[in-house]
FIDO-610521 format. One line per field, with one value per residue (C-alpha): residue number from 0; x, y, z. Coordinates in Angstrom, 3 decimals, m for minus. Each point is the difference from the previous one (the first is absolute). Layout:
# residues N
num = (NUM / ...)
x = (X / ...)
y = (Y / ...)
z = (Z / ...)
This chain:
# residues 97
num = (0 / 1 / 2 / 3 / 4 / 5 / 6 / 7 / 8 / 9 / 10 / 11 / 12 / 13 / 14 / 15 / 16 / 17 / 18 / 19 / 20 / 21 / 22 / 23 / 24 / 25 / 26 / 27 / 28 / 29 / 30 / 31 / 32 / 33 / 34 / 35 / 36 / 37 / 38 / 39 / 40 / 41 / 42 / 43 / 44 / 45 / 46 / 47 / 48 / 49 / 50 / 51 / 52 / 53 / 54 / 55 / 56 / 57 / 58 / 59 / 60 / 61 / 62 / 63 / 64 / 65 / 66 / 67 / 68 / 69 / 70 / 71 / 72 / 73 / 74 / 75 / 76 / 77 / 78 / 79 / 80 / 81 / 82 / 83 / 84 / 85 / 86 / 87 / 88 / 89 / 90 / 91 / 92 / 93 / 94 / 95 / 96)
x = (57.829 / m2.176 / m3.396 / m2.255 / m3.172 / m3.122 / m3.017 / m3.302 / m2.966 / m2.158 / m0.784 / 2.926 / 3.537 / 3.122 / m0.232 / 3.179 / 0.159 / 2.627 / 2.002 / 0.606 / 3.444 / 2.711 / 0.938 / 3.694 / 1.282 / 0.799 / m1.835 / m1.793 / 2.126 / m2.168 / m0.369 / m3.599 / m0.719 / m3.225 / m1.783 / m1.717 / m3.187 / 0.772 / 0.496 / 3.422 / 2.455 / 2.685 / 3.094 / 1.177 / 3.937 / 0.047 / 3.932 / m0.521 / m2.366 / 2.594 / m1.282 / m3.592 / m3.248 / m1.892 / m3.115 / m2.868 / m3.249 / m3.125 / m3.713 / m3.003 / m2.718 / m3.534 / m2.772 / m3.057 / m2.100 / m3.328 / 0.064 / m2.422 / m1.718 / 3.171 / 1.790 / 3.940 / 2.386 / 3.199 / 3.307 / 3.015 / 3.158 / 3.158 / 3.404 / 2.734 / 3.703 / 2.508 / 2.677 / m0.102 / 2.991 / m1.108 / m3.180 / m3.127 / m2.588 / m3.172 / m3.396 / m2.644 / m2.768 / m2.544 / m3.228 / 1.193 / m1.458)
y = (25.048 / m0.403 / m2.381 / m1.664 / m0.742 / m2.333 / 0.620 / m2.462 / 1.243 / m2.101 / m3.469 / m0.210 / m0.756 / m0.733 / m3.347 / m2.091 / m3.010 / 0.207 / 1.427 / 4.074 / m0.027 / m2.673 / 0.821 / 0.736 / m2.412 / 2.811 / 1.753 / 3.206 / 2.693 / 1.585 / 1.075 / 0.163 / 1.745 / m0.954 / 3.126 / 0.896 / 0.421 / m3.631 / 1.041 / m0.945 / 2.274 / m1.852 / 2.160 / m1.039 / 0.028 / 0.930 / m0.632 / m3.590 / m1.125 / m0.510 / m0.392 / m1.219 / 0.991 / 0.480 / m1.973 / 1.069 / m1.751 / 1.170 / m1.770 / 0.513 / m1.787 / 0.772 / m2.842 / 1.249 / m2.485 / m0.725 / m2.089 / m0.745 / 2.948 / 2.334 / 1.553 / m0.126 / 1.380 / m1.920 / 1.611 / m1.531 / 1.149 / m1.379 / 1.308 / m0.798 / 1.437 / m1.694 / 0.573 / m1.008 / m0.738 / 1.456 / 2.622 / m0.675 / m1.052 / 2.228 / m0.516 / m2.255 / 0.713 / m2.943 / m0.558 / m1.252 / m3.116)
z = (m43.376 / m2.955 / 0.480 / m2.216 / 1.976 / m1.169 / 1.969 / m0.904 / 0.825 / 2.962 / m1.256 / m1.927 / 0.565 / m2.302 / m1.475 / 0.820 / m2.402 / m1.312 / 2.543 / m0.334 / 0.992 / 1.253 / 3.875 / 0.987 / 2.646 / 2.736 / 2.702 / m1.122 / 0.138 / 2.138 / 4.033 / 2.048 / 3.081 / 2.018 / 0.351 / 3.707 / m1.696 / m1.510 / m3.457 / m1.850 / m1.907 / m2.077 / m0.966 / m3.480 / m0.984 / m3.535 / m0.343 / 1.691 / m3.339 / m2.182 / m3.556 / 1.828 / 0.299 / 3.048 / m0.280 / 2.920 / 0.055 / 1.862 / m0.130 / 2.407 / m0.232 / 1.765 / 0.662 / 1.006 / 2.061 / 2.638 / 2.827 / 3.050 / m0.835 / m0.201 / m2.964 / m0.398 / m2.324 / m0.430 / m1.017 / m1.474 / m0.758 / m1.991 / m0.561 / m1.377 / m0.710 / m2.308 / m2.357 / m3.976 / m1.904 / m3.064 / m0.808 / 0.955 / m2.533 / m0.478 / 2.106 / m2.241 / 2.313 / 0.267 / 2.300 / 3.624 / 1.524)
């Protein structure tokens, strides 16, 4: 299976106005399996795509903060997995906010 993969660089993500790509109406043609060591795997079907792309989306985000005296670090974590019904359009990275 042949990928095409944009990666931005922290503080930036892939701007999304317009749109990058118009979602097909069905599930993901994908499976996940729950891990014991709580991590995910997802088994792709290549032959279930059908003239789509598999779109997967992945963000983290890390806040850094102080309070009553202590220091935290926050971690947050975003993913998506979709299907488009045509190609995807390329990454225009911009600052995230």
């Amino acid at each position: 299976m042949a990928a095409e993969v944009d990666y931005a660089p922290p503080g930036q993500w892939c701007r999304d106005t317009p749109p990058r790509y118009e979602s097909a109406p069905n599930e993901p043609p994908t499976s996940s399996v729950l891990d014991p060591d709580g991590g995910y795997s997802w088994t792709v079907r290549p032959a279930d795509l059908r003239d789509r792309t598999l779109v997967i989306e992945y963000s983290t985000e890390v806040t850094e903060y102080e309070q009553h005296g202590f220091e935290f670090t926050e971690s947050r974590l975003s993913l998506s997995i979709g299907t488009a019904r045509r190609p995807v359009a390329p990454c225009e990275l911009v600052d995230a906010q």
